[in-house]
C-alpha positions as CSV (number, residue, x, y, z in Angstrom):
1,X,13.7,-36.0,8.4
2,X,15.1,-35.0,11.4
3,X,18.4,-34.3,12.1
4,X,20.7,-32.5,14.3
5,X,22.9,-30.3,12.2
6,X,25.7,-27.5,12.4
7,X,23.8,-24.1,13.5
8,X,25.4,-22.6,10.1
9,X,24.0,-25.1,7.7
10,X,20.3,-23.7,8.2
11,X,19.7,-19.8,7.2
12,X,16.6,-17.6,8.1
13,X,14.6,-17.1,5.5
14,X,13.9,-13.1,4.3
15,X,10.4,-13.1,4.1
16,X,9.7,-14.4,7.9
17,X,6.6,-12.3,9.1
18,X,7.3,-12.3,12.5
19,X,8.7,-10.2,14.6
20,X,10.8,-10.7,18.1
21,X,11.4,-7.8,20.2
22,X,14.7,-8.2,22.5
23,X,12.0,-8.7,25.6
24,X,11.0,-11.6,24.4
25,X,13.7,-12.8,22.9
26,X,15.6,-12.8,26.6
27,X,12.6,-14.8,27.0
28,X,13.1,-17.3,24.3
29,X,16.8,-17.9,25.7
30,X,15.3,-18.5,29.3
31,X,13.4,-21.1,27.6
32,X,16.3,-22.6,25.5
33,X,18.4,-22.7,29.0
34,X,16.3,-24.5,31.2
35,X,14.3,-26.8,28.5
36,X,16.9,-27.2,25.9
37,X,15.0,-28.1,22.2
38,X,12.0,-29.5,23.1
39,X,10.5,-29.3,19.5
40,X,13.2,-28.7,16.9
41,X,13.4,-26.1,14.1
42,X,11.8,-26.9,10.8
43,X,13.5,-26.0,7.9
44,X,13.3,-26.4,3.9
45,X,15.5,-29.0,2.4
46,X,17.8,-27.1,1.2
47,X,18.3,-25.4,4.9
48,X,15.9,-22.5,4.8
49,X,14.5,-22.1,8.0
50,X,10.5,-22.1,7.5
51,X,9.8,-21.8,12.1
52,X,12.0,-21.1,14.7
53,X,14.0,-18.1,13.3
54,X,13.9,-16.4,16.7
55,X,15.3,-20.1,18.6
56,X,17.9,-20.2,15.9
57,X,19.2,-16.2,16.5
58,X,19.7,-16.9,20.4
59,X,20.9,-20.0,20.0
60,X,23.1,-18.5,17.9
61,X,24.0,-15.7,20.6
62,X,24.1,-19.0,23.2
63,X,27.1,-20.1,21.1
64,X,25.1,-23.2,20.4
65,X,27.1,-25.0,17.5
66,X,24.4,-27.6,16.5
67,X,20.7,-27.6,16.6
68,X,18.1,-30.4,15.6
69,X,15.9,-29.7,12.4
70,X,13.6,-31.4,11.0
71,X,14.0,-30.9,7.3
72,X,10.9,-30.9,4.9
73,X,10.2,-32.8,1.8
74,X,10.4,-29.8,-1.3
75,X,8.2,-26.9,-1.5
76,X,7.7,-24.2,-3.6
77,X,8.4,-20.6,-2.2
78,X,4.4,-19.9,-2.4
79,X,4.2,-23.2,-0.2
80,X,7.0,-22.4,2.4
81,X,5.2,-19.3,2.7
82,X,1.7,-20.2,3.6
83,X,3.7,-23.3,6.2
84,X,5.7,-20.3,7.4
85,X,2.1,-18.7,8.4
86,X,0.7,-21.6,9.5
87,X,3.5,-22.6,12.1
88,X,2.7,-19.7,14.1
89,X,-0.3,-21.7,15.0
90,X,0.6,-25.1,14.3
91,X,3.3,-25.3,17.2
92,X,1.1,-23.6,19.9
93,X,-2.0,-25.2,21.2
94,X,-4.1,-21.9,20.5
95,X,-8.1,-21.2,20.1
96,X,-8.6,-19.2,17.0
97,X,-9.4,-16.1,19.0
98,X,-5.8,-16.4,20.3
99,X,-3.6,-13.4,19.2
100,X,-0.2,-12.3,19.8
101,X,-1.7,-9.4,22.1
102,X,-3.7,-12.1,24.6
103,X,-1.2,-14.6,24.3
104,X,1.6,-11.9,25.8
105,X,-1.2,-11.2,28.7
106,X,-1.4,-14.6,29.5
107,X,2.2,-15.0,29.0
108,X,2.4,-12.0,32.0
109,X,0.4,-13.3,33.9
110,X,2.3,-17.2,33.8
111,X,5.1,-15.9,36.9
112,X,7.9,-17.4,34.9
113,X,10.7,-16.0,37.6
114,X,8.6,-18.8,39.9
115,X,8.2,-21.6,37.4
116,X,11.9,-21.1,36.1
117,X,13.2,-21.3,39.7
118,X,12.0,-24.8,39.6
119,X,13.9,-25.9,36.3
120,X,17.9,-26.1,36.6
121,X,20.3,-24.8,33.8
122,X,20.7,-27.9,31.0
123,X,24.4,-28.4,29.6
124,X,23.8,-27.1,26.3
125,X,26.7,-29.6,25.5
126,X,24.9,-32.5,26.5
127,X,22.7,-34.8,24.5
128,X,19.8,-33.8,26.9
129,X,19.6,-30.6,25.3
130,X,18.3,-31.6,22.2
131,X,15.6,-33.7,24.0
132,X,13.4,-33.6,20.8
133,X,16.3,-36.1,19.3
134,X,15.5,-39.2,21.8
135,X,11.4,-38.8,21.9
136,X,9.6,-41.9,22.1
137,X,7.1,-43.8,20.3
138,X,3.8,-44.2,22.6
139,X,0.4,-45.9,21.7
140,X,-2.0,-43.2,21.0
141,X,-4.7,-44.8,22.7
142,X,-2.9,-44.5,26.1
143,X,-2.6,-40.6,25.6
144,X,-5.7,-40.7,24.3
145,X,-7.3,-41.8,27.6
146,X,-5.2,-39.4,29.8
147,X,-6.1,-36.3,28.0
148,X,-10.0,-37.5,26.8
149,X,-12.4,-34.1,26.9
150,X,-9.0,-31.6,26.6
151,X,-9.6,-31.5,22.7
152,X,-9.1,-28.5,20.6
153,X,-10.7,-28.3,17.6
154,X,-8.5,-25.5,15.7
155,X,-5.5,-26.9,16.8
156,X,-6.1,-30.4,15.3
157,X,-7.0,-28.3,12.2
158,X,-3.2,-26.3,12.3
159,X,-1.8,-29.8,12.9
160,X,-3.6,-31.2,9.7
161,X,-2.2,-28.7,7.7
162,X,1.0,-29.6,8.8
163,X,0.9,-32.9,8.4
164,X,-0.7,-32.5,4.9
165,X,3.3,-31.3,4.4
166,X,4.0,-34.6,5.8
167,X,5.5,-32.4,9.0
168,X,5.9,-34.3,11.9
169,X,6.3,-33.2,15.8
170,X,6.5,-34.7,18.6
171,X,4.4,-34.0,21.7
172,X,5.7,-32.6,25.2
173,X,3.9,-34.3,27.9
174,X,4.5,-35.2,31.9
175,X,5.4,-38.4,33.1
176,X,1.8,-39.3,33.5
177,X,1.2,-38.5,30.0
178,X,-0.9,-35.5,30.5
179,X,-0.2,-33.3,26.9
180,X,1.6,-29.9,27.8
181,X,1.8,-29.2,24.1
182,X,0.3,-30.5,21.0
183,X,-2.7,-31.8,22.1
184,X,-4.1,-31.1,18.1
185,X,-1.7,-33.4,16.8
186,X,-2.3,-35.9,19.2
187,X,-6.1,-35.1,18.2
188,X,-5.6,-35.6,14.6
189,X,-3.4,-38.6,14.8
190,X,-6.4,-40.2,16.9
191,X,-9.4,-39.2,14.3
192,X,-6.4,-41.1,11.7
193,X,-6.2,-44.1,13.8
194,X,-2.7,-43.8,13.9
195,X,-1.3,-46.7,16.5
196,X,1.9,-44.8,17.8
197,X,2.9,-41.0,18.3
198,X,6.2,-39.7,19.3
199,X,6.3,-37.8,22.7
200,X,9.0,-35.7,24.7
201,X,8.6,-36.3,28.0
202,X,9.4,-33.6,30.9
203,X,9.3,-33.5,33.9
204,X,6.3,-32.4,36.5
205,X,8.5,-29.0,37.6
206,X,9.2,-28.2,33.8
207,X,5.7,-28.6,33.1
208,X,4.6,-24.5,34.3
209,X,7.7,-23.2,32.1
210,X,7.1,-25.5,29.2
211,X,3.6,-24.5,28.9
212,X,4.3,-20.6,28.8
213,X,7.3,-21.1,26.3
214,X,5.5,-23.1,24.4
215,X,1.7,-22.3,24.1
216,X,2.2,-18.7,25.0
217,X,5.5,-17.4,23.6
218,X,4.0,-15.8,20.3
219,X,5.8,-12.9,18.3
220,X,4.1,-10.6,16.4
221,X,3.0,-10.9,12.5
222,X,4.9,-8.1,9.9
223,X,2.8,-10.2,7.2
224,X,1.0,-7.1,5.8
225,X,4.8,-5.4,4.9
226,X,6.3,-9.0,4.3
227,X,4.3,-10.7,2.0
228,X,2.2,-8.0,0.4
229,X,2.6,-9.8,-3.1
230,X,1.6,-13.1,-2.2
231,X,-1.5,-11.3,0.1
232,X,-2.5,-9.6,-3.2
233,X,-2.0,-12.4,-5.8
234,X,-3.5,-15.0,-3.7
235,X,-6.8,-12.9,-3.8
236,X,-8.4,-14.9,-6.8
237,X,-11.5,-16.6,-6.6
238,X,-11.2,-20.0,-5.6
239,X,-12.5,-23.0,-7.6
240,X,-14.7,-24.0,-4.9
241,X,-16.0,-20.3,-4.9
242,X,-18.2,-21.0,-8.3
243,X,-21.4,-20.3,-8.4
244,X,-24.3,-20.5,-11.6
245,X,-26.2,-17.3,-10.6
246,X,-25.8,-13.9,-10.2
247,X,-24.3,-12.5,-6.9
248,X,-25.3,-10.7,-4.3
249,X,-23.7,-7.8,-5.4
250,X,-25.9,-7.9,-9.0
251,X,-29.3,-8.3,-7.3
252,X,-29.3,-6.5,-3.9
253,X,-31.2,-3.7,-5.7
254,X,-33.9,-5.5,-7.8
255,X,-34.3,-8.3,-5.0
256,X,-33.2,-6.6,-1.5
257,X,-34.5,-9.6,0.4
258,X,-33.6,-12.6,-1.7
259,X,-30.6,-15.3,-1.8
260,X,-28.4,-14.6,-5.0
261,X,-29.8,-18.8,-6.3
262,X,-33.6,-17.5,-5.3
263,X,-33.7,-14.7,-7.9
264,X,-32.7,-15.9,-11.4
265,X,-32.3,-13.3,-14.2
266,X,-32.9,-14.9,-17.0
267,X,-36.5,-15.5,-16.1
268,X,-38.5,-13.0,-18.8
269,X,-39.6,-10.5,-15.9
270,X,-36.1,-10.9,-13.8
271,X,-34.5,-9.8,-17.0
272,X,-36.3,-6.9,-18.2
273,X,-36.5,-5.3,-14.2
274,X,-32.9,-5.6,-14.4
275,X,-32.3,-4.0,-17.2
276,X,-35.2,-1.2,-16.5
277,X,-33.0,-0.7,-13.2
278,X,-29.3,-1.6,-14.4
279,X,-29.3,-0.4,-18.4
280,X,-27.9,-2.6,-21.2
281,X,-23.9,-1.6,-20.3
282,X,-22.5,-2.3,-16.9
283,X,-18.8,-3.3,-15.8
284,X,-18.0,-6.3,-13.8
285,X,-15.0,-5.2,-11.4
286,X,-13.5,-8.5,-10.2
287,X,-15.1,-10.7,-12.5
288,X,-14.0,-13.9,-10.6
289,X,-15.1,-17.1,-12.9
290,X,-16.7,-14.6,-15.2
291,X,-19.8,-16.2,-14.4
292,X,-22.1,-12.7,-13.9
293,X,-20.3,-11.7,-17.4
294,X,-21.3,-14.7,-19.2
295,X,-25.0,-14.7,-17.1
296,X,-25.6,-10.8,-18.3
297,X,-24.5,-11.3,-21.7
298,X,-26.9,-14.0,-22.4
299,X,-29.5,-12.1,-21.9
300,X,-28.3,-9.1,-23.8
301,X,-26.2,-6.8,-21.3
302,X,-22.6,-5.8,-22.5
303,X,-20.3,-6.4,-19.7
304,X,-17.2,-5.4,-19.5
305,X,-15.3,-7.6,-16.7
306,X,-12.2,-6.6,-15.0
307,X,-10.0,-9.7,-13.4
308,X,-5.9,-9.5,-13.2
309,X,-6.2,-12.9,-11.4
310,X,-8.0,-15.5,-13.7
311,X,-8.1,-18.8,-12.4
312,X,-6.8,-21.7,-14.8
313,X,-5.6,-25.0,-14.4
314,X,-4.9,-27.3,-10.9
315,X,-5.9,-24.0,-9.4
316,X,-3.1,-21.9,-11.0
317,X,-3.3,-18.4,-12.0
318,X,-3.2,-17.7,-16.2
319,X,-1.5,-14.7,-16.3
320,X,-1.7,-14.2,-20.1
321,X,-5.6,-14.6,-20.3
322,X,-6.0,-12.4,-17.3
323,X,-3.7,-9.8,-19.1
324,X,-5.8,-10.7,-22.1
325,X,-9.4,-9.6,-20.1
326,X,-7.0,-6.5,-18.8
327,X,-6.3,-5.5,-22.9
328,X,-10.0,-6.0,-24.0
329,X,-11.2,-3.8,-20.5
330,X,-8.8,-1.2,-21.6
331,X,-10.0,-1.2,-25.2
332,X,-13.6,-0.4,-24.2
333,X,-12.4,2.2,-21.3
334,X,-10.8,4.0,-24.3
335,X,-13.3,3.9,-27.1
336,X,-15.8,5.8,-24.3
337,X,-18.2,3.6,-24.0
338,X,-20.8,4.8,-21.6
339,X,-21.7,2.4,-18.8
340,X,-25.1,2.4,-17.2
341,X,-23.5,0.7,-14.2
342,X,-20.4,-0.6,-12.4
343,X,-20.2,-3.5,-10.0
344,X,-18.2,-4.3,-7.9
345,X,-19.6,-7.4,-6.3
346,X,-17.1,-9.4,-4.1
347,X,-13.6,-8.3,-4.9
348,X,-13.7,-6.3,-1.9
349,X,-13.6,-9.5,0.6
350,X,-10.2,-10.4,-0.5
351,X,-8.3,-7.2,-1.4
352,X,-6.0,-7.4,1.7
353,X,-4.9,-3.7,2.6
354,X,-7.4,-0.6,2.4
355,X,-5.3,1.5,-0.1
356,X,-5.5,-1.2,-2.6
357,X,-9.4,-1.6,-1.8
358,X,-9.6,2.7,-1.9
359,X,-7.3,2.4,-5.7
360,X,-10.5,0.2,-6.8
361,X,-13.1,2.5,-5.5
362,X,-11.3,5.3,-7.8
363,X,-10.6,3.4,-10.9
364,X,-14.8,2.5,-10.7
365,X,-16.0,5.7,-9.8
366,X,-13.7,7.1,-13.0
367,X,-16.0,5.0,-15.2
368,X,-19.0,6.7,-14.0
369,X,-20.9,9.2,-15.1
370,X,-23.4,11.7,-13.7
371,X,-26.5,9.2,-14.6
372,X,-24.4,5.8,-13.9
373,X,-24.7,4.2,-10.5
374,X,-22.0,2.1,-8.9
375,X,-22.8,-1.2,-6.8
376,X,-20.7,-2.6,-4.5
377,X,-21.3,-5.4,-1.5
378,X,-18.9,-6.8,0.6
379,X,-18.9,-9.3,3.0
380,X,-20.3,-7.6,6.5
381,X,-18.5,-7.1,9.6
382,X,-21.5,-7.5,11.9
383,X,-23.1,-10.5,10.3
384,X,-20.3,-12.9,9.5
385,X,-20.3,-16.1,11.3
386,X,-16.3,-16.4,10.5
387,X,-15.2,-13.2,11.6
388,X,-17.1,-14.3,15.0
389,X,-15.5,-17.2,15.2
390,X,-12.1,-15.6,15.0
391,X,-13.0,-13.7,17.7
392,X,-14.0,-16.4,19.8
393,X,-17.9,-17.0,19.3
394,X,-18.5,-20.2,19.0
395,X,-19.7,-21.4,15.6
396,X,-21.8,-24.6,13.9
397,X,-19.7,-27.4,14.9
398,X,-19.2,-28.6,11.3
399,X,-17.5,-25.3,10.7
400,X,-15.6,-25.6,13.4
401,X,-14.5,-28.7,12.7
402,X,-12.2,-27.6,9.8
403,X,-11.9,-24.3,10.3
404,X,-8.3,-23.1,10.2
405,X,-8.6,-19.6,10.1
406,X,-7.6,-16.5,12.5
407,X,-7.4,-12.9,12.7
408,X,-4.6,-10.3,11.9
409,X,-4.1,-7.4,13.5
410,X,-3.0,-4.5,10.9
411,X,-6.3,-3.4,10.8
412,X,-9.5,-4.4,11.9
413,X,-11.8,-7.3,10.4
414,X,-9.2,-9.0,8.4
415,X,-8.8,-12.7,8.7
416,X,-6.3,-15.1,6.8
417,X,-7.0,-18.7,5.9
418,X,-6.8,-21.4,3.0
419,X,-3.4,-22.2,4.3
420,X,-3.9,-25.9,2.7
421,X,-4.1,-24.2,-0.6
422,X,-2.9,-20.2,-0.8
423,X,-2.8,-18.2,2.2
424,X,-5.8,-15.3,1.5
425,X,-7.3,-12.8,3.4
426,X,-10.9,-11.6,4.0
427,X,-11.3,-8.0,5.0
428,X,-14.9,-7.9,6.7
429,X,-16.3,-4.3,6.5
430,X,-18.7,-2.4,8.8
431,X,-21.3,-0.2,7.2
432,X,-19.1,3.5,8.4
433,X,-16.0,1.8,6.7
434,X,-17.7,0.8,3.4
435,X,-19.2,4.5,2.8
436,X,-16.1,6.5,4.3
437,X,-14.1,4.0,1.0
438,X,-16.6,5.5,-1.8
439,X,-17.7,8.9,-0.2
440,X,-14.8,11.2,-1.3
441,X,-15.3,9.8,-5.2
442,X,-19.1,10.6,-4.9
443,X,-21.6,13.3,-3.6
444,X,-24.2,10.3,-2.4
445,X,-23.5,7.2,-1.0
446,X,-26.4,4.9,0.8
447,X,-25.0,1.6,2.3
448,X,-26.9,-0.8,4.1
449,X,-26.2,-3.6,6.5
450,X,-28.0,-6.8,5.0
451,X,-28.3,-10.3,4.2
452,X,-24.6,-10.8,5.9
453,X,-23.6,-7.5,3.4
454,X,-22.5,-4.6,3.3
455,X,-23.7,-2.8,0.2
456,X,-23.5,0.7,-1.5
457,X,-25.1,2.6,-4.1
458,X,-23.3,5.6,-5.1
459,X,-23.9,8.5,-7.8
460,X,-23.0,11.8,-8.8
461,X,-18.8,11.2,-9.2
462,X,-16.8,13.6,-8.0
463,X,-14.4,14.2,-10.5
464,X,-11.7,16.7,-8.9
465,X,-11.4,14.2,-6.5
466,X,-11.3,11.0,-9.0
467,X,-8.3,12.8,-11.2
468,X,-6.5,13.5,-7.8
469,X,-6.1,9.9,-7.1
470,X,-6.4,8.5,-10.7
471,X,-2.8,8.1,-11.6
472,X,-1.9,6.7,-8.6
473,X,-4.2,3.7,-8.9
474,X,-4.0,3.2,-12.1
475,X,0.1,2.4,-11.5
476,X,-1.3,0.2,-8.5
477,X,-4.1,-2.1,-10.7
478,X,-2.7,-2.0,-13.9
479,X,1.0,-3.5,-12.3
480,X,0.0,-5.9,-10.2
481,X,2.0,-8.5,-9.1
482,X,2.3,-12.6,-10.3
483,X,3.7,-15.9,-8.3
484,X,6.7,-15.7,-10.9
485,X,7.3,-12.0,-10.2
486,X,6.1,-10.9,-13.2
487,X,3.9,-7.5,-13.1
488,X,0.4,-7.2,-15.1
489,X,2.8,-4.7,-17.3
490,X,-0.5,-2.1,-18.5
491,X,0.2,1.1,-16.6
492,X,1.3,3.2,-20.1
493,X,-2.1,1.5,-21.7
494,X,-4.4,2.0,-18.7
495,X,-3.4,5.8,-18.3
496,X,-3.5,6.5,-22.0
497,X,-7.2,4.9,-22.1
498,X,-8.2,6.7,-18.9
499,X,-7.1,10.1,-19.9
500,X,-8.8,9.4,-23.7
501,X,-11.9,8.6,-22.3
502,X,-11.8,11.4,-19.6
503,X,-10.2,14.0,-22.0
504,X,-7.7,15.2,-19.5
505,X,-3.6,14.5,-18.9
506,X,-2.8,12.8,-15.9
């Protein structure tokens, strides 16, 4: 519903990942003077503002005492979240390879002194200001023809999203209908048949500034120190994500060159070359669905799995099974239990920051022993598809065709996606990055670069440097956060297992 509303009724929300630098802020009020509101802010229902925090603060400074919102149907704070992400893209017409860095080159490189000389002050009393307020309804088939062969595939895909909120925008086109911003909604309301799409029009001299305010204008992402809980409980395996055989991570050893569903382990000479190579005790680190557990124990391996973030129902997290698989892990960390080998198959994709991922590596190397081996594979840097896509390769055309995906910045080879259901991350891991994780808890370390993995085999712990970072991760895994804000709660129980099995005090 949109709605123009006293400035003080709507409130930033704390958890905004963005930041505005006063640069581009000066910017923002540049635009706000000459255009007015061309798209409104969105906010929550009950006036949390969900995009244009940084509009809102200069406007604000403007001395602006009403601004136009369009007010969203009830979310929950997860939701608002991952919207709060996905307006970053869903109001700019951006590739997926856009980032904040090229967008601010291109933004440079727009002359806004020149296309702002073109563009007169507005009355920020006036009606006109809040031009997003009096858009009109046009037949999408007449804007279709105007802008035919302009289409943007990951921009339809942002709009999608937001329309999947049932969030509505209006485009900004020129006189002669020609799209200046928001040609993905216009996209997606085309491929939905929709007869009629509302439009703010501008004029042909507003066109140059419209387009660099509006497309280019990007602040950075704080989302790695803003939502570092939601990054980290979002991780769990998705529903789609199931599979019926073992994973890459389980096989790259006995079967280097095969699929994970082209090598089956409970055929009679699968299963006795993997346990000839594995042993009859082995830990699942990020057990997922459980489904390598449940595969291995059929055919006679104890498994002890590992997973804080068990998937239940409507795609929830159960956080008292998960702390239940947590208790019974702990149990057999404590009662010694000797492990032949420990896998860690595919957490590592979505473990979001690289001292969680490095926390892991310590906790799994602590379980080893001079003749255990630890397996690890990851999803590779070099090979992925995704990660070139983000980049801006172009990929299969059925990929990108729903893709909705792009890249963050904090450090190299992460992406974040699944906006439609969690926002999650997928670290993508050179070969160098993988061994440099595991190389300072073991004296050998071989990775290789294969089948679109990254994979390592490590042995020979070393145990000075294990106990040096043992405590520390152990208060990391063994608290980690819920969607109600609950912690796992285990530290006291994790450190008293690790130091009975390890015979030392940490």
């Amino acid at each position: 519903m949109l709605k123009l509303v006293p400035i003080d009724t709507i409130n930033p929300s704390t958890y905004n990942p963005r930041k505005a630098d006063p640069v581009r802020l000066n910017v923002l009020e540049l635009s706000l003077r000459k255009l007015g509101f061309l798209l409104p802010i969105f906010a929550s229902h009950n006036g949390e503002i969900l995009s244009g925090h940084q509009r809102h603060h200069v406007a604000s400074r403007m001395g602006l005492t009403h601004v136009p919102v369009f007010f969203t149907e009830e979310m929950s704070l997860a939701d608002r979240k991952g919207i709060n992400i996905a307006f970053n893209r869903g109001t700019n017409d951006l590739n997926m390879a856009d980032t904040p860095v090229n967008m601010t080159e291109a933004l440079a490189r727009a002359n806004l002194d020149n296309a702002a000389e073109k563009v007169e002050d507005r009355d920020k009393d006036s009606k006109g200001f809040n031009r997003c307020m009096t858009a009109k309804s046009v037949p999408i088939s007449k804007l279709v023809t105007v802008n035919r062969g302009k289409w943007v595939n990951y921009a339809r895909n942002m709009a999608r999203l937001l329309y999947g909120k049932k969030i509505t925008m209006p485009l900004v086109c020129t006189p002669d209908n020609k799209v200046v911003n928001g040609i993905g909604r216009l996209q997606y309301a085309a491929e939905k048949n929709w007869k009629n799409i509302d439009v703010v029009y501008i004029s042909y001299e507003e066109a140059d500034l419209s387009n660099a305010m509006l497309n280019l204008l990007s602040m950075d992402f704080d989302i790695h120190n803003r939502y570092e809980d939601l990054l980290r409980f979002n991780s769990f395996r998705r529903a789609r994500r199931s599979r019926s055989e073992l994973g890459q991570g389980f096989i790259f050893t006995v079967a280097p060159n095969a699929r994970s569903k082209g090598y089956d382990v409970t055929e009679p000479k699968n299963t006795k070359q993997w346990k000839r190579t594995h042993g009859l005790s082995v830990v699942d680190f990020g057990a997922g669905h459980l489904t390598e557990t449940k595969i291995l124990r059929s055919i006679g391996v104890s498994v002890a799995p590992f997973e804080p973030f068990r998937l239940g129902e409507n795609n929830e997290i159960n956080k008292a099974e998960s702390v239940e698989i947590a208790k019974q892990f702990l149990e057999t960390v404590k009662s010694g239990k000797r492990f032949s080998s420990v896998f860690i198959s595919s957490v590592l994709n979505s473990v979001p920051f690289a001292g969680d991922r490095q926390k892991i590596a310590c906790l799994c190397a602590a379980l080893c022993d001079s003749k255990s081996r630890l397996y690890a594979c990851a999803s590779s840097a070099t090979g992925s598809t995704s990660l070139r896509m983000v980049k801006g390769t172009d990929g299969l055309a059925e990929r990108q065709s729903t893709y909705a995906t792009f890249a963050l910045d904090y450090e190299e080879g992460i992406t974040i996606g699944d906006f439609q259901e969690k926002p999650k991350v997928q670290k993508y891991h050179t070969p160098s990055e993988f061994y440099l994780l595991f190389k300072n808890y073991f004296e050998i370390v071989n990775v290789e670069d294969k089948q679109n993995n990254v994979r390592a085999t490590c042995a020979n712990p070393n145990i000075d440097a294990i106990l040096k970072d043992l405590r520390e991760a152990i208060e990391f895994e063994f608290d980690l956060p819920y969607p109600d804000d609950s912690r796992m709660g285990l530290v006291d129980a994790a450190i008293d297992a690790y130091e009975q099995r390890l015979g030392v005090k940490l």
